[in-house]
Structure formats: structure tokens, C-alpha cells
C-alpha positions in Angstrom: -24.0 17.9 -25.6 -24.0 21.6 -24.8 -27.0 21.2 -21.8 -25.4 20.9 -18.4 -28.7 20.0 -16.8 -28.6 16.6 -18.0 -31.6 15.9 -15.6 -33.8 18.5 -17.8 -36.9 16.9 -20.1 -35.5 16.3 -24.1 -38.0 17.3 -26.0 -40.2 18.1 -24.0 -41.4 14.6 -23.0 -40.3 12.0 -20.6 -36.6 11.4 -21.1 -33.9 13.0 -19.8 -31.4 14.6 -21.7 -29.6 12.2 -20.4 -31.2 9.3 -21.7 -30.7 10.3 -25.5 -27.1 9.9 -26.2 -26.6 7.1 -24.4 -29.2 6.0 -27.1 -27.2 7.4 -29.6 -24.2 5.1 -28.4 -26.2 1.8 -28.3 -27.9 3.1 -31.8 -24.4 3.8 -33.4 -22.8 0.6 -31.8 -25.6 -1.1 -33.2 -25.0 0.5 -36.6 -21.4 -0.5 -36.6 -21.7 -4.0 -35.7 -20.6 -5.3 -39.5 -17.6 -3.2 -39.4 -16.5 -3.7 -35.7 -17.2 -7.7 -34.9 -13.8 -8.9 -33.7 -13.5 -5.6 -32.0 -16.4 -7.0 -30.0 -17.9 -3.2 -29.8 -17.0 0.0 -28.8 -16.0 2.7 -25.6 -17.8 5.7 -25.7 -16.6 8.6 -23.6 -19.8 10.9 -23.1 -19.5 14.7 -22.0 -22.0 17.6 -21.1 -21.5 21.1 -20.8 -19.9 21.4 -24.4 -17.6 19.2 -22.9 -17.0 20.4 -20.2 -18.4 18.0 -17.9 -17.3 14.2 -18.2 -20.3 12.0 -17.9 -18.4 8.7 -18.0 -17.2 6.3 -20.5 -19.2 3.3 -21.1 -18.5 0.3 -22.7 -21.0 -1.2 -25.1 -20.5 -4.6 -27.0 -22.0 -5.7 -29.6 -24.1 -8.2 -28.1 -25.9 -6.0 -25.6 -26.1 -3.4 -28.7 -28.1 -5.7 -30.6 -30.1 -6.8 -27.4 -31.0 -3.6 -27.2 -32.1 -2.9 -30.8 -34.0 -6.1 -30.9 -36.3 -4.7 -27.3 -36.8 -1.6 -28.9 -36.8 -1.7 -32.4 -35.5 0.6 -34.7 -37.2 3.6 -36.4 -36.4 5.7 -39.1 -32.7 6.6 -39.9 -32.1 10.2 -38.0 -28.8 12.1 -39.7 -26.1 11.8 -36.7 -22.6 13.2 -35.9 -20.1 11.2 -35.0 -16.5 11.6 -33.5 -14.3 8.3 -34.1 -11.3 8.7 -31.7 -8.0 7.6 -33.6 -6.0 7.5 -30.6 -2.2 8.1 -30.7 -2.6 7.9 -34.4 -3.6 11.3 -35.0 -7.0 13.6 -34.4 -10.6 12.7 -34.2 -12.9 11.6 -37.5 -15.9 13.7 -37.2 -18.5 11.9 -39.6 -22.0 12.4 -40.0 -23.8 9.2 -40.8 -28.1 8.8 -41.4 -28.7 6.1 -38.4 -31.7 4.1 -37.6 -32.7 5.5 -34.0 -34.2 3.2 -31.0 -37.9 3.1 -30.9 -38.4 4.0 -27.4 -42.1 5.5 -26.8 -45.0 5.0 -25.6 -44.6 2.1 -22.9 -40.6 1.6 -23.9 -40.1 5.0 -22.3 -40.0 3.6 -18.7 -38.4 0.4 -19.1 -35.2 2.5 -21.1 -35.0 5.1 -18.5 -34.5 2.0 -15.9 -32.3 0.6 -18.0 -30.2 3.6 -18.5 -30.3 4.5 -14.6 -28.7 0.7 -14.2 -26.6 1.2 -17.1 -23.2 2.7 -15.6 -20.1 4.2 -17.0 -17.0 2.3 -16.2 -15.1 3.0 -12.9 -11.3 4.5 -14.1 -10.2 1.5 -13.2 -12.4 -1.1 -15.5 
């Protein structure tokens, strides 16, 4: 993300900038679920300010990722970029997938930005 107000209205409505990639994580992790089961989910490490500032890394299984989906529901598939980290075994994937997004308006919009407000990113210790 290249905003480094992260407080700031997306789109003009009633999330946060904030609130939209973690979406994008549970949306993805969601998405992945067939391919990533005995992984039991995935770590996302989210930063602002064309990565310049870390927001955190946050943990999101597969379980609570399909939790979520299931509150929501999911809308149409939205085209989405992806970095896959490969670790020590060599330089980021960058793929760009078309992935069913979170249907959070009208009343959804209050309960996900509690949700994401209680939803942390792991301490560097976790």
C-alpha cells in the first residue's frame, strides 16, 4: 500500500484504509485453503508507505479464514496482486489472481471494522 495515512476513508466510505488489505489477507487465505490445508494457513507481513512502514505480520489460519468468509459472504471475484514469499529459497512470486472479495457493506461494515481493531498483528516474539 502506498497511503501512509492508513487511518484515511478507502473509497470514500466507512473503512479505513486500513481495513482493506487485512481483507485482502483473510480473502486470499480463504482462496488458498485447497492448496494450503496441512499448512494450516498462512503469515502475512503487511506494510504502508510503499513499504516503508511495517504494519505487522498477522497470522491467519484457515479456520478463522473460512469463519470469516462464511460472516461475510463473498462477492464477485476482484483481480488481485499477490506476493508469495519463497523464503531462503530465492525471491518473491508476484502473481496476480481474480479473488472472490468479502461482502462487507451495509451493516457488515461496523462489525469488520471491530473485528479488525481486535484483530492484532503478532508481537516479534509469537
Amino acid at each position: 500500500m502506498s497511503e501512509t495515512n492508513t487511518t484515511k476513508s478507502a473509497y470514500g466510505g466507512q473503512l479505513w484504509l486500513y481495513d482493506v488489505p487485512i481483507a485482502k489477507m483473510f480473502e486470499v487465505t480463504y482462496s488458498d485453503y485447497p492448496e494450503i490445508p496441512n499448512a494450516g494457513g498462512r503469515t502475512w507481513y503487511y506494510r504502508a508507505g510503499k513499504g516503508k512502514i511495517d504494519m505487522g505480520q498477522f497470522r491467519i489460519n484457515c479456520q478463522l479464514a473460512s469463519d470469516i468468509a462464511n460472516t461475510y459472504g463473498l462477492g464477485k471475484p476482484e483481480r488481485s496482486a499477490i506476493e508469495y514469499s519463497q523464503g531462503e529459497a530465492g525471491r518473491p512470486i508476484s502473481r496476480t489472481r481474480s479473488i472472490p472479495i468479502l461482502d462487507i457493506t451495509g451493516n457488515k461494515i461496523q462489525r469488520w471494522t471491530n473485528f479488525v481493531q481486535w484483530f492484532r498483528p503478532q508481537s516479534a516474539n509469537s
